[in-house]
C-alpha positions in Angstrom: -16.1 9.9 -7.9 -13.1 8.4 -7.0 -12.7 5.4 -4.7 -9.9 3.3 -3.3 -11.1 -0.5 -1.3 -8.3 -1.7 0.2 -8.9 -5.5 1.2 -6.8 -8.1 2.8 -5.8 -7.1 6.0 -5.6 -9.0 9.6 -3.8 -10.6 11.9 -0.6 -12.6 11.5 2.1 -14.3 13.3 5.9 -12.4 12.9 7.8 -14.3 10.1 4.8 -14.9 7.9 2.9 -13.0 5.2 0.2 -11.2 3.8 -1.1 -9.8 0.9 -2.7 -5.9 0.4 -5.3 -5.2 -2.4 -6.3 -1.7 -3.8 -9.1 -1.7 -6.2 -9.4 1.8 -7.8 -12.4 3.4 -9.4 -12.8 6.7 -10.7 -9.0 7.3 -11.7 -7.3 6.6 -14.8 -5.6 3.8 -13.2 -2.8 3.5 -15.5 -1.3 6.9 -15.5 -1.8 7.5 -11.8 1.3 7.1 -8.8 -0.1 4.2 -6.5 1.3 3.9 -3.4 1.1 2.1 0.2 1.9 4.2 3.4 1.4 3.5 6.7 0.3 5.1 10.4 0.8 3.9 14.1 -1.9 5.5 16.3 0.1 9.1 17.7 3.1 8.8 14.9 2.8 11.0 11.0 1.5 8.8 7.8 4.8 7.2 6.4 5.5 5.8 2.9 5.8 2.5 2.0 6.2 1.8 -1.2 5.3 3.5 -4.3 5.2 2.3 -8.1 5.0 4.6 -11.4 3.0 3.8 -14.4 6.5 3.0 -16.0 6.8 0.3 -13.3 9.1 2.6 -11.4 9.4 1.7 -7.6 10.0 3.1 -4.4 10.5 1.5 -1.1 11.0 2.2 2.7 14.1 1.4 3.9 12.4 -0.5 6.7 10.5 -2.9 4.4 13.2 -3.4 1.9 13.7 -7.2 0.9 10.5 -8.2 2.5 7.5 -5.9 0.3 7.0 -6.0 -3.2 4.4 -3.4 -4.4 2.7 -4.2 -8.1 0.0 -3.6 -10.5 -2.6 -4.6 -12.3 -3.6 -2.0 -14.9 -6.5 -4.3 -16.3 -7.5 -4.9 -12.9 -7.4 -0.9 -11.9 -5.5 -3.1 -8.4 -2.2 -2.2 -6.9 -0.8 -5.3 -4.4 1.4 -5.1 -1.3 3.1 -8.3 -0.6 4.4 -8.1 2.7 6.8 -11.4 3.7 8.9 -11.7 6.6 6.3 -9.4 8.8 7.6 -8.2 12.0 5.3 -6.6 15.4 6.8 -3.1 13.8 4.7 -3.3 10.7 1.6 -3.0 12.7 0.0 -0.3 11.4 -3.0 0.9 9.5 -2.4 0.6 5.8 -3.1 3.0 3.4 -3.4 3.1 -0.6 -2.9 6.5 -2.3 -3.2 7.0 -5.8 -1.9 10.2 -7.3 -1.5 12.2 -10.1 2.0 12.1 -11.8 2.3 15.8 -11.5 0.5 16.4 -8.5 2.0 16.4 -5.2 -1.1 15.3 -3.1 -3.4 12.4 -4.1 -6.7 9.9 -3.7 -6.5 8.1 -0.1 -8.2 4.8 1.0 -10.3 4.3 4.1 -7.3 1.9 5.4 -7.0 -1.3 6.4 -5.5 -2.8 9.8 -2.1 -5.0 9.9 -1.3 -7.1 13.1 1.7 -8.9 13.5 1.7 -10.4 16.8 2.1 -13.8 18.4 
């Protein structure tokens, strides 16, 4: 059974910084696509980063310079480092973890970002 706990969520000021967690079960971790993506309530699930098993990344342009997704492939834990946080990132935040050759993909119960003052 596969299973995807994202942790580290919450509220934060704009300007400062938080850190996502993904611990993956079920999955060969280390092959797998494991990504971060993102939805408003009323607006489509949109990507926010993405990282191969080659270390191959992928960002939004919105969050470029300010995220930095990573791995830990002893850990079976993918990290979203989110600095510089504006109200707009406010979202619920998603890990996915897919295939290589698939085109859909495992999907975490979520975790809540605020960035307000």
């Amino acid at each position: 059974q596969v299973q995807l706990v994202e942790s580290g969520g919450g509220l934060v000021q704009p300007g400062g910084s938080l850190r996502l967690s993904c611990a993956a079960s079920g999955i060969i971790f280390k092959i797998f696509v494991m990504g971060w993506f993102r939805q408003d309530p009323g607006k489509q699930r949109e990507l926010v980063a993405t990282m191969t098993s080659g270390g191959s990344t992928n960002y939004a342009d919105s969050v470029k310079g300010r995220f930095t997704i990573s791995r830990d492939n002893a850990k079976n834990t993918v990290y979203l480092q989110m600095n510089s946080l504006k109200p707009e990132d406010t979202a619920v935040y998603y890990c996915n973890a897919r295939p290589p050759t698939a085109t859909q993909g495992y999907w975490g119960q979520g975790t809540q970002v605020t960035v307000s003052s």
